[in-house]
PAZAPA-4460 file (N, C-alpha, C; in steps of 0.05 Angstrom, whole numbers, plus 32768, in hexadecimal, padded with zeros to 4 digits):
% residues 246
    n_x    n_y    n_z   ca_x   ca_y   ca_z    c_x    c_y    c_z   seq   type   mol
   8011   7FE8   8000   8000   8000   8000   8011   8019   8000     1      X     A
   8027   801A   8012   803D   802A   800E   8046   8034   7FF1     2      X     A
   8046   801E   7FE4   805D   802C   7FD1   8040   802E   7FB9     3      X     A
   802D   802A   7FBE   8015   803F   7FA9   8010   8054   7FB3     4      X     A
   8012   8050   7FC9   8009   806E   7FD2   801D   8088   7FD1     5      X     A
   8039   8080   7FCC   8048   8091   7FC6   8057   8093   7FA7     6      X     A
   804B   807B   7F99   8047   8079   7F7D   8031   8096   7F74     7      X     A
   8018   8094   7F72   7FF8   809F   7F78   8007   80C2   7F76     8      X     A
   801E   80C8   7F8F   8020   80DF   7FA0   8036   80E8   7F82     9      X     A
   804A   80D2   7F72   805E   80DC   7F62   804D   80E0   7F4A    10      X     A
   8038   80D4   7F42   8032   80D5   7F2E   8021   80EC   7F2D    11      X     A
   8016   80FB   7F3C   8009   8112   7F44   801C   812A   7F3D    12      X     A
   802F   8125   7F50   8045   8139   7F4E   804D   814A   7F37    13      X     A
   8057   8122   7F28   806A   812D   7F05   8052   812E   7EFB    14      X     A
   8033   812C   7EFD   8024   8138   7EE7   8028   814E   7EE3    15      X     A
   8028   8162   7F01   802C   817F   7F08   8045   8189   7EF6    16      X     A
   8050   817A   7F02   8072   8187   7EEE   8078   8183   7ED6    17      X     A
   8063   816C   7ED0   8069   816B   7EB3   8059   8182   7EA3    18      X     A
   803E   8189   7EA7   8025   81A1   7EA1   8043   81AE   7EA5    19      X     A
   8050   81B5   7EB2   8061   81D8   7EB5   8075   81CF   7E9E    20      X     A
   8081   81B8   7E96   8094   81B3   7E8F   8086   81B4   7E64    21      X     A
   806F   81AF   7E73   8063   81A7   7E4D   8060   81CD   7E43    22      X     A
   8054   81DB   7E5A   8052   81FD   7E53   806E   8204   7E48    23      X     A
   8088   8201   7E58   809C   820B   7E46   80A0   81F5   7E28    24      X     A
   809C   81E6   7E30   80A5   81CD   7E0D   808F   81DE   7DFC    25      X     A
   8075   81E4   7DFF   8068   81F1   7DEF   8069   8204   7DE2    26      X     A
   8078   821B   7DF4   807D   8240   7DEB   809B   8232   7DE1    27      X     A
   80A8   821A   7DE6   80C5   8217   7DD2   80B8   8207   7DBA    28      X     A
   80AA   81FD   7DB7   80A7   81F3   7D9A   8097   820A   7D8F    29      X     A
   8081   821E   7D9B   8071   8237   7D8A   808E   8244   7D79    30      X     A
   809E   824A   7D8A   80B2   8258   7D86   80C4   824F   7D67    31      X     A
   80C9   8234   7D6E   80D1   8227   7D65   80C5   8224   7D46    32      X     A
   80AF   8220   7D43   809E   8213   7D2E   8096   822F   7D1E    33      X     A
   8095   8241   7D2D   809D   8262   7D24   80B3   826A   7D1B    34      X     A
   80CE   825F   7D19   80E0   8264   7D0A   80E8   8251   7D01    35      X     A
   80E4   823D   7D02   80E0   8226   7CDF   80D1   8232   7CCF    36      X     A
   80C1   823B   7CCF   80A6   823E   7CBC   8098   822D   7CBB    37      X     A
   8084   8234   7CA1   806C   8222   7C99   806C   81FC   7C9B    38      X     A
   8063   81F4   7CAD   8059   81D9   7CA9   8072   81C8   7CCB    39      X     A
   807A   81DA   7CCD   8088   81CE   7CE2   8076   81C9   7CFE    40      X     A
   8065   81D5   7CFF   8046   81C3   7D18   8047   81A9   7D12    41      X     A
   804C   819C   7CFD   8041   8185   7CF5   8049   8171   7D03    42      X     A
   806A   817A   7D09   8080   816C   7D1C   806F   8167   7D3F    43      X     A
   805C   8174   7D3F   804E   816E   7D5D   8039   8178   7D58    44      X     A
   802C   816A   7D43   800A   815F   7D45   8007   814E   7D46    45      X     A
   8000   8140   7D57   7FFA   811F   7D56   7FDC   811D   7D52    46      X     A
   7FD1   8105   7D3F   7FB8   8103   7D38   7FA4   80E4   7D40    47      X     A
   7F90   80F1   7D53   7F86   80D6   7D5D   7F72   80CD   7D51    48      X     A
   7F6C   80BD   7D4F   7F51   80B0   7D39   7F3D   80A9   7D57    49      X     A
   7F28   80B2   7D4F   7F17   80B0   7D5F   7EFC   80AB   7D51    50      X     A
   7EEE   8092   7D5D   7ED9   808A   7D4D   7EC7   807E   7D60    51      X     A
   7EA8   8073   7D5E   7E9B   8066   7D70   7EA9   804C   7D7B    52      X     A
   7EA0   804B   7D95   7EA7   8034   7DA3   7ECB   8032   7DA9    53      X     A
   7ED5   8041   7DA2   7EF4   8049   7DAB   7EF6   8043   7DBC    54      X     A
   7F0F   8039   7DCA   7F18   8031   7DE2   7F28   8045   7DF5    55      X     A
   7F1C   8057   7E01   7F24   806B   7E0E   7F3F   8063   7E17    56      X     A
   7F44   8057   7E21   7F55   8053   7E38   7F6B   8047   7E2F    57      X     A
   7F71   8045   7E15   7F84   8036   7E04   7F9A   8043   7DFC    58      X     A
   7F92   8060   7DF9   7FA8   807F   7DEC   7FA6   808E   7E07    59      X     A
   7FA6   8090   7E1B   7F95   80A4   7E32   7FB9   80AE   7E40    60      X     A
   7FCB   8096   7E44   7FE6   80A3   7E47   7FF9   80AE   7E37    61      X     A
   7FF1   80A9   7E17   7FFB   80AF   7E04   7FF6   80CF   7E00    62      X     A
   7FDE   80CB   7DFC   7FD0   80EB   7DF4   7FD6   80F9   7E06    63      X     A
   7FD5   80FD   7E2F   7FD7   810A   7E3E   7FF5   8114   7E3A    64      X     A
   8009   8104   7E38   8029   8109   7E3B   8031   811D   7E29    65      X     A
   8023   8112   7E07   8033   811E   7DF2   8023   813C   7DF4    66      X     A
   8011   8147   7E02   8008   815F   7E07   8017   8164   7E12    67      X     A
   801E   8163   7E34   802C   816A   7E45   804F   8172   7E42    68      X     A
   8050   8167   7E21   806B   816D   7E13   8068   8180   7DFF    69      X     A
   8057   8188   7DF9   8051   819C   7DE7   8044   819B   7DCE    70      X     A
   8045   817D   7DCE   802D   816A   7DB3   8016   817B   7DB1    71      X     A
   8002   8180   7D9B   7FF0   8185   7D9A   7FDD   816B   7D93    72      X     A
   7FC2   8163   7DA3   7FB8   8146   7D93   7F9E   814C   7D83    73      X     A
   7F9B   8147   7D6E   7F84   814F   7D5F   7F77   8133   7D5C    74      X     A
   7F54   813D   7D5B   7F51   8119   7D5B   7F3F   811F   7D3E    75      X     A
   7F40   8103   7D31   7F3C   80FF   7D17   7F26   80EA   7D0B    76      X     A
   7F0F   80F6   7D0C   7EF7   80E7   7D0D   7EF0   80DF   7CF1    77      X     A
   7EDD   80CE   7CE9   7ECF   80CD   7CCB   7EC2   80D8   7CC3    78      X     A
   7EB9   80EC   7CD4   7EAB   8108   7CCF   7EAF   8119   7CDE    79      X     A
   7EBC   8138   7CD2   7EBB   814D   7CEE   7EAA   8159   7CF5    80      X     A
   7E92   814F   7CEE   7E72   815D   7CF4   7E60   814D   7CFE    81      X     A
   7E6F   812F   7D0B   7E5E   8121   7D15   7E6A   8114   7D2D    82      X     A
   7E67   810D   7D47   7E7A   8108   7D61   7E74   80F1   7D5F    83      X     A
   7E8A   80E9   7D66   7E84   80C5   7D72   7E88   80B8   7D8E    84      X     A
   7E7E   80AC   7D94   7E78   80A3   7DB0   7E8A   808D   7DBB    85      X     A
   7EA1   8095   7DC9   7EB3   807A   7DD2   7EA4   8062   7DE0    86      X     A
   7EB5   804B   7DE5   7EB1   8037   7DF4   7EA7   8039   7E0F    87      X     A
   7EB4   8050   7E1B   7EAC   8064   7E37   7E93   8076   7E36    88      X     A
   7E87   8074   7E21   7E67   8082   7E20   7E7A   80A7   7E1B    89      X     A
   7E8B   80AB   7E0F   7E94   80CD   7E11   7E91   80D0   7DF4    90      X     A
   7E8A   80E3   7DF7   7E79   80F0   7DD9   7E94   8102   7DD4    91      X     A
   7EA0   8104   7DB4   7EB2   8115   7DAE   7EB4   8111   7D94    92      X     A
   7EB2   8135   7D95   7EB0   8142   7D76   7ED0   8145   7D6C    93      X     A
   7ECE   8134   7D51   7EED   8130   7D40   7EF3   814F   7D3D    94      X     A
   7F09   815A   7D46   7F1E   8177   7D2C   7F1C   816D   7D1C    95      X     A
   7F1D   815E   7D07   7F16   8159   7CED   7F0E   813F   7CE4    96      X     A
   7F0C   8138   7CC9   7F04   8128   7CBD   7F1A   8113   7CAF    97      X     A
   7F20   80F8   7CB0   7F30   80E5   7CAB   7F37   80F1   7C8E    98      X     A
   7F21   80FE   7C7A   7F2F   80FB   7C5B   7F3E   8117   7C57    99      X     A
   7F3D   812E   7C6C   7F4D   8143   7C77   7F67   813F   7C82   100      X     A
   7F6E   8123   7C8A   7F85   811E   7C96   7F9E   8123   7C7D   101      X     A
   7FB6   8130   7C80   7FC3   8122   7C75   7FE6   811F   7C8A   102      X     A
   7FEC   810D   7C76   8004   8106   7C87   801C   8122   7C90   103      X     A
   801F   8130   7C7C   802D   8141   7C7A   802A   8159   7C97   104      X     A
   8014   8155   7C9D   8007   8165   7CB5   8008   815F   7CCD   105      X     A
   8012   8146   7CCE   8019   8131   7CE1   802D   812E   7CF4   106      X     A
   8034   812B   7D0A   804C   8116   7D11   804C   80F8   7D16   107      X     A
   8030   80F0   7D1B   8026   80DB   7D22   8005   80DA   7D19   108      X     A
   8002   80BD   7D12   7FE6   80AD   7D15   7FD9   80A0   7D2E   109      X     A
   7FCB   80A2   7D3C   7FC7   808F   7D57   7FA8   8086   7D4B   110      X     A
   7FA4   8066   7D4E   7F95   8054   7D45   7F8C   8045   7D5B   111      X     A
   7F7C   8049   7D6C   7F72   8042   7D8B   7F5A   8028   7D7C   112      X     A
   7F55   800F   7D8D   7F3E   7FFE   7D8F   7F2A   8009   7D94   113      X     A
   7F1E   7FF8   7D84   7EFA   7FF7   7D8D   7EEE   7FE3   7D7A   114      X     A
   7ED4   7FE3   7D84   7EC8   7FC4   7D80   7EC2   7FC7   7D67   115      X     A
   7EC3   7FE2   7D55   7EBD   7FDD   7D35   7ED1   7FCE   7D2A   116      X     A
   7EE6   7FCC   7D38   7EFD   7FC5   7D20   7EF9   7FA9   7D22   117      X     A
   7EE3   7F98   7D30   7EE0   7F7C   7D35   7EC8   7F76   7D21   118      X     A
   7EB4   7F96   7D18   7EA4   7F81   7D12   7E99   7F95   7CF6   119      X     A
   7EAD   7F93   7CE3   7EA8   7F9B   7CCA   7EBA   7FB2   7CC0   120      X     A
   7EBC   7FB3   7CAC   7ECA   7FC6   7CA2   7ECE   7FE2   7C9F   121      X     A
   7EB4   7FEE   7CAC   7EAF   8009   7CB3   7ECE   8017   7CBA   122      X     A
   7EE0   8013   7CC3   7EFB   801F   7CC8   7F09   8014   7CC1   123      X     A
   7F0E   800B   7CA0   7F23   8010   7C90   7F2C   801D   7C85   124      X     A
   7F16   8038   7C84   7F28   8051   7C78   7F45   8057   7C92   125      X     A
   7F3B   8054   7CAE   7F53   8059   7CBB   7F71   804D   7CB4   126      X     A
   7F66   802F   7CB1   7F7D   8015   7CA4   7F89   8025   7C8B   127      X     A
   7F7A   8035   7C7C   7F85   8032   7C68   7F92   8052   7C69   128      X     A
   7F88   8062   7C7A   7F9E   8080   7C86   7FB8   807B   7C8B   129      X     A
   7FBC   805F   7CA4   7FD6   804F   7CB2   7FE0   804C   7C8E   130      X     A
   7FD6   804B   7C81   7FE9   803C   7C71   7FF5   8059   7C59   131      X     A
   7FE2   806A   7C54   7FF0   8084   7C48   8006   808F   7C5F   132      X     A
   7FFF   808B   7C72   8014   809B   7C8A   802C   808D   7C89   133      X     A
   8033   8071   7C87   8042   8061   7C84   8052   8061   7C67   134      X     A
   8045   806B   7C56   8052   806B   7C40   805D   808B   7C3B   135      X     A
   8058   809B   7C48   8065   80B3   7C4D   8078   80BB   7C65   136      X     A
   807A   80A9   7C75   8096   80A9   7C7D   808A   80AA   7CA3   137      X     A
   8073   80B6   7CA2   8060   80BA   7CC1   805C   80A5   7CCA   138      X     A
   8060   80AB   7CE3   8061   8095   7CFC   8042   808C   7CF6   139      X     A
   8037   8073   7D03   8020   806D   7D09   8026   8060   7D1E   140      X     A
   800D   805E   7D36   8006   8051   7D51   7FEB   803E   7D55   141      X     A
   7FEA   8025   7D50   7FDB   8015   7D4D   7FCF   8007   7D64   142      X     A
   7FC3   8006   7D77   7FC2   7FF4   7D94   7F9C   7FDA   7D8A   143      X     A
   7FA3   7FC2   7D98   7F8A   7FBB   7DA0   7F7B   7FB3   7D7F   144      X     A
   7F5E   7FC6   7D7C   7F55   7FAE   7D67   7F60   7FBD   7D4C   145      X     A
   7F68   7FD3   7D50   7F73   7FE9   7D36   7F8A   7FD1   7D2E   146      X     A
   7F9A   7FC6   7D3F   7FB5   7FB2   7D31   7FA3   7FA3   7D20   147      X     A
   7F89   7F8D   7D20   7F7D   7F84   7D11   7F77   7F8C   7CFD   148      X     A
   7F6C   7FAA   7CF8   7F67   7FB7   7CE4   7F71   7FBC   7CD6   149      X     A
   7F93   7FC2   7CDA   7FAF   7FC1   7CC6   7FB4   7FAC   7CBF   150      X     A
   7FB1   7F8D   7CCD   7FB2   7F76   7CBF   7FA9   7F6D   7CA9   151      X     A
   7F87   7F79   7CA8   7F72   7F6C   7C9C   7F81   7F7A   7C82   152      X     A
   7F88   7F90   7C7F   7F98   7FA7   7C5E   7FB0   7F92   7C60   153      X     A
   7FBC   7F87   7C6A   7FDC   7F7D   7C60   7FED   7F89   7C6D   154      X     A
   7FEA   7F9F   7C7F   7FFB   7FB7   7C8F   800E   7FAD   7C90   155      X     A
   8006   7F95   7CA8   8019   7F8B   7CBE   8032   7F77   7CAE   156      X     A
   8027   7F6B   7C99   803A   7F5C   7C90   805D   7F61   7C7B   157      X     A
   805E   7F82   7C8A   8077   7F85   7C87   8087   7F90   7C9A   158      X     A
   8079   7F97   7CB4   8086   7F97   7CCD   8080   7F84   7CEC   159      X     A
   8095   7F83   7CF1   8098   7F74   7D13   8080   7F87   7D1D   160      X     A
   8064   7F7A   7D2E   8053   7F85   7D34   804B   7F66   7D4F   161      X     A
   803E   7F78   7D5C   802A   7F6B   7D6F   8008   7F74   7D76   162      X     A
   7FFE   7F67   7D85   7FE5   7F66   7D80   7FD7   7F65   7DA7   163      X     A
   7FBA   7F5C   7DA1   7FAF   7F4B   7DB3   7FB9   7F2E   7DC0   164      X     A
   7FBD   7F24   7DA3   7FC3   7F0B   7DA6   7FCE   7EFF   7D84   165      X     A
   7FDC   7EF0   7D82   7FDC   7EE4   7D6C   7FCB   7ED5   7D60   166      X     A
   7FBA   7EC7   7D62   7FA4   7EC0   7D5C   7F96   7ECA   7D55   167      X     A
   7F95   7EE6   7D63   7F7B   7EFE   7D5F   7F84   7F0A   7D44   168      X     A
   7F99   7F0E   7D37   7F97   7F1C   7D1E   7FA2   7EFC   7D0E   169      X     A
   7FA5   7EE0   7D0C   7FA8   7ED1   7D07   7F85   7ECD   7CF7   170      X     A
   7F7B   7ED6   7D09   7F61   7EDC   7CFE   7F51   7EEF   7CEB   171      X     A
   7F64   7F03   7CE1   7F5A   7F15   7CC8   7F61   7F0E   7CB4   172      X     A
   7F50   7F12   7CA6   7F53   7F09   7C85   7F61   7F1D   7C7A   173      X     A
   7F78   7F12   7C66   7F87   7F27   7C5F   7FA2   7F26   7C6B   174      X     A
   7FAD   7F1B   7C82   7FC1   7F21   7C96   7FD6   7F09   7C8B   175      X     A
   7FE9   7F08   7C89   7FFC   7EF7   7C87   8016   7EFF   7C88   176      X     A
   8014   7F0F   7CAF   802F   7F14   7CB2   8034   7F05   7CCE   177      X     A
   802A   7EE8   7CD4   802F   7ED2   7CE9   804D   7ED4   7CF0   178      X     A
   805A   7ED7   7CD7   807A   7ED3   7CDF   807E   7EEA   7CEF   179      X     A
   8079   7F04   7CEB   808C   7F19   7CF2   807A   7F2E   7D14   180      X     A
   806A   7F12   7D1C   8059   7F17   7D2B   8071   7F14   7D4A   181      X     A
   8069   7F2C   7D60   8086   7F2A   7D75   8069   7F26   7D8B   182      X     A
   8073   7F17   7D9F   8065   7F14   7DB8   8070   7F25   7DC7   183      X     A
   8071   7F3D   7DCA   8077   7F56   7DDB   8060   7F68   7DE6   184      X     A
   8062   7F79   7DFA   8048   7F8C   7DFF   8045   7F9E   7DE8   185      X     A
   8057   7FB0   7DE0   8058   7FC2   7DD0   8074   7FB9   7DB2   186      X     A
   8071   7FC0   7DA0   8083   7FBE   7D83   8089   7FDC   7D76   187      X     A
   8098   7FD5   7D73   80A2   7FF6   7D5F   80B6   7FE6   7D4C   188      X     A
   80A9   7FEC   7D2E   80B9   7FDE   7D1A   80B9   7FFB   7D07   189      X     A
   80D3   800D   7D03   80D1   8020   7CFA   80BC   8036   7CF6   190      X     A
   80A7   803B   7CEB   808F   8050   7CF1   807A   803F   7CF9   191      X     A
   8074   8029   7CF7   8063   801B   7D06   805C   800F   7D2A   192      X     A
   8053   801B   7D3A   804A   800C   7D56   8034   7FF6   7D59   193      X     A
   803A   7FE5   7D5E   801C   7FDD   7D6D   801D   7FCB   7D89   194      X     A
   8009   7FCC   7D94   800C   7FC1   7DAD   7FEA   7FB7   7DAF   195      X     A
   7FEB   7FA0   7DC8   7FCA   7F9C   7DCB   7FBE   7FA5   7DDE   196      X     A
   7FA1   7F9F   7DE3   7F92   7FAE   7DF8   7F99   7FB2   7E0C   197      X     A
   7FA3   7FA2   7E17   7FB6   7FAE   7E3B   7FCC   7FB5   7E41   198      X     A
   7FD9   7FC0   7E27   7FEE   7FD6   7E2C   7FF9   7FED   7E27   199      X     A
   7FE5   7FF7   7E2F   7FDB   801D   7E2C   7FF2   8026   7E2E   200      X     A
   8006   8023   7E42   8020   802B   7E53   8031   8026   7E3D   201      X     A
   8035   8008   7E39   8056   8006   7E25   8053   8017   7E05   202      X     A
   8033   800F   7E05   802E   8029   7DE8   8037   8043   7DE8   203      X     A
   8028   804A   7DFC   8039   8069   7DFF   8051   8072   7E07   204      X     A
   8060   805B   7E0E   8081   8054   7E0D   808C   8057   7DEF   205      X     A
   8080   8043   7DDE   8089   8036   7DD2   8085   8058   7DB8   206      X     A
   8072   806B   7DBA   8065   8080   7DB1   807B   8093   7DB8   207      X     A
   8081   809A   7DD1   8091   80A6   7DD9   80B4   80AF   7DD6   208      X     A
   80B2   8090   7DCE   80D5   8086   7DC4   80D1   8094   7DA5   209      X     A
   80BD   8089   7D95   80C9   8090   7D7C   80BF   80B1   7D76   210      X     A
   80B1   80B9   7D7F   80AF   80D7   7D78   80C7   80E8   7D95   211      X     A
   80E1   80DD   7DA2   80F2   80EA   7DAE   80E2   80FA   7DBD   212      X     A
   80CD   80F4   7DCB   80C2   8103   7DE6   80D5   810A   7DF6   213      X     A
   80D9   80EF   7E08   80E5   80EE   7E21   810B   80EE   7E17   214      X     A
   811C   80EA   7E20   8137   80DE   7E2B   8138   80C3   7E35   215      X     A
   8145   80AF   7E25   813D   8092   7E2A   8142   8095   7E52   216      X     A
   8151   809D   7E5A   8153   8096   7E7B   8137   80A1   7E88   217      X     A
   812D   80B4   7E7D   8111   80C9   7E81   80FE   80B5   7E7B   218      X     A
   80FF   809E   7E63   80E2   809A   7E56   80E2   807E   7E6D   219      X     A
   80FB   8072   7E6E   80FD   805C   7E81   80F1   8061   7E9E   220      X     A
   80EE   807A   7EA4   80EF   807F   7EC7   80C6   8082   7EBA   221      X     A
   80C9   8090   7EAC   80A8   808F   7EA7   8096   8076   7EA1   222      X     A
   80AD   805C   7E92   8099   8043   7E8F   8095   803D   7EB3   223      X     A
   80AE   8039   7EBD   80AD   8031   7ED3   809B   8037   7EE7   224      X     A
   8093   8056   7EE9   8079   805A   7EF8   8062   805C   7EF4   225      X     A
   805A   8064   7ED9   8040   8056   7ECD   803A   803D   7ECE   226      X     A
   804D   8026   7EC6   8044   800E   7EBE   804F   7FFD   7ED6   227      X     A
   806B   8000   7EE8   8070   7FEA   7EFD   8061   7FFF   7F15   228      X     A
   8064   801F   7F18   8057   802B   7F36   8070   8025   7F44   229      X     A
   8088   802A   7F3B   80A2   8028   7F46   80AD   8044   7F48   230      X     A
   80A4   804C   7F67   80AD   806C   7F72   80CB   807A   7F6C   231      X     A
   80DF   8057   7F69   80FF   8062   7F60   80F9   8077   7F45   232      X     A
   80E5   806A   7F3C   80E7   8085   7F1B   80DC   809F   7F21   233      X     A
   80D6   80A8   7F44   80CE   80BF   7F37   80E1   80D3   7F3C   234      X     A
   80FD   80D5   7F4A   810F   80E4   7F4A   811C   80E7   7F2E   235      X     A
   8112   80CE   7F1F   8121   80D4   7F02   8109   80EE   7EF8   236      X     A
   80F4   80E4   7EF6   80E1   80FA   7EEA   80E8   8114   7EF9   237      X     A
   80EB   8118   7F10   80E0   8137   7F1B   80F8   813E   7F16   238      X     A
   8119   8132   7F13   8129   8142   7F0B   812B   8146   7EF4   239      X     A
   811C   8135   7ED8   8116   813B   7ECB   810B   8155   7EBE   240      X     A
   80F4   8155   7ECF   80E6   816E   7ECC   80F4   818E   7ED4   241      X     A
   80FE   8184   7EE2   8111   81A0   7EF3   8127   81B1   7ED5   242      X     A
   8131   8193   7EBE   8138   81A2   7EAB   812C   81AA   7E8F   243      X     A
   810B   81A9   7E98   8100   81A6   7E80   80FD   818E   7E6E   244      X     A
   8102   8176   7E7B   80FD   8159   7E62   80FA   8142   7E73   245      X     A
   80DA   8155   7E7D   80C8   8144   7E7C   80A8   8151   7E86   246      X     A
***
């Protein structure tokens, strides 16, 4: 009980410090993205696909962090004039529309579960966004039943990817990448992630590493207290934060 309760007390803390720590990363990338010029936002927009029956709780440490760093997250519906209703009953109206996406505007794709991707094809235009983003050089983030949905196109069968289960995309028509399938929580095979339903944490690890969020000793002290509640990581974070990276 001890060491949650002073887990509970760190993770409170570095949220605090991190909110102070994401306000300066923000006025340094405004700054920043102001003397690049035109199109340099794109480098920290990340874009969430959000559709009915979504699995709230799947992107929830992903999305919170890469704000708190100065990410902007836009979410990206099938219509931006029509809201869709997560898995959690939360009603939310898309910033835009999926055929408005483009990659170039991007730094990232995030591709969250939900029970459509089990039961029909209604979100293959998403499958098939992962796959313009992928052919332009943009990261994509796949968790849960969205990995199925890149199977069922052929996605997966040119990167090291994971899933639910093997079996579970063993089961889409279309999929014939059994070999290059890894039994890990989370995968990162060049611009491709995926991970399955119960690991929200190594995803947004695994999210974190390739868009250079954290400082690998920084992103390490952060799996560790999200995902083990191991209080040794939070002196890494709060001195972290003390220099701005985190």
């Amino acid at each position: 009980m001890k060491t949650t309760d002073t887990t509970a007390t760190a993770t409170a803390t570095t949220a605090t410090a991190s909110a102070a720590g994401a306000a300066k990363g923000a006025a340094a990338e405004t700054a920043a993205a102001a003397a690049a010029g035109p199109g340099t936002s794109a480098r920290t927009t990340v874009h969430l696909a959000v559709y009915d029956t979504y699995a709230d709780w799947e992107t929830g440490h992903t999305t919170a962090h890469l704000t708190q760093r100065g990410y902007a997250v836009r979410t990206v519906g099938p219509a931006a004039d029509r809201p869709v209703t997560t898995m959690g009953g939360v009603r939310i109206q898309p910033d835009l529309a999926l055929a408005d996406l483009a990659p170039q505007d991007s730094a990232l794709l995030i591709l969250t579960g939900a029970s459509l991707w089990d039961a029909g094809d209604e979100l293959a235009p998403f499958a098939a966004k992962a796959r313009e983003f992928l052919a332009a050089g943009v990261p994509v983030a796949a968790i849960c039943g969205a990995t199925a949905g890149l199977a069922r196109t052929g996605l997966l069968d040119g990167y090291a990817h994971t899933s639910a289960a093997s079996f579970y995309l063993a089961q889409q028509p279309g999929y014939g990448g059994a070999e290059r399938y890894v039994e890990a929580d989370a995968v990162t095979d060049g611009d491709l992630i995926t991970a399955g339903p119960t690991e929200p944490v190594a995803f947004a690890r695994e999210v974190f590493a390739r868009l250079g969020v954290y400082e690998p000793e920084v992103l390490d002290a952060w799996y560790r207290l999200f995902h083990d509640s191991d209080p040794s990581a939070y002196p890494v974070l709060m001195a972290a934060s003390e220099r701005g990276d985190a």
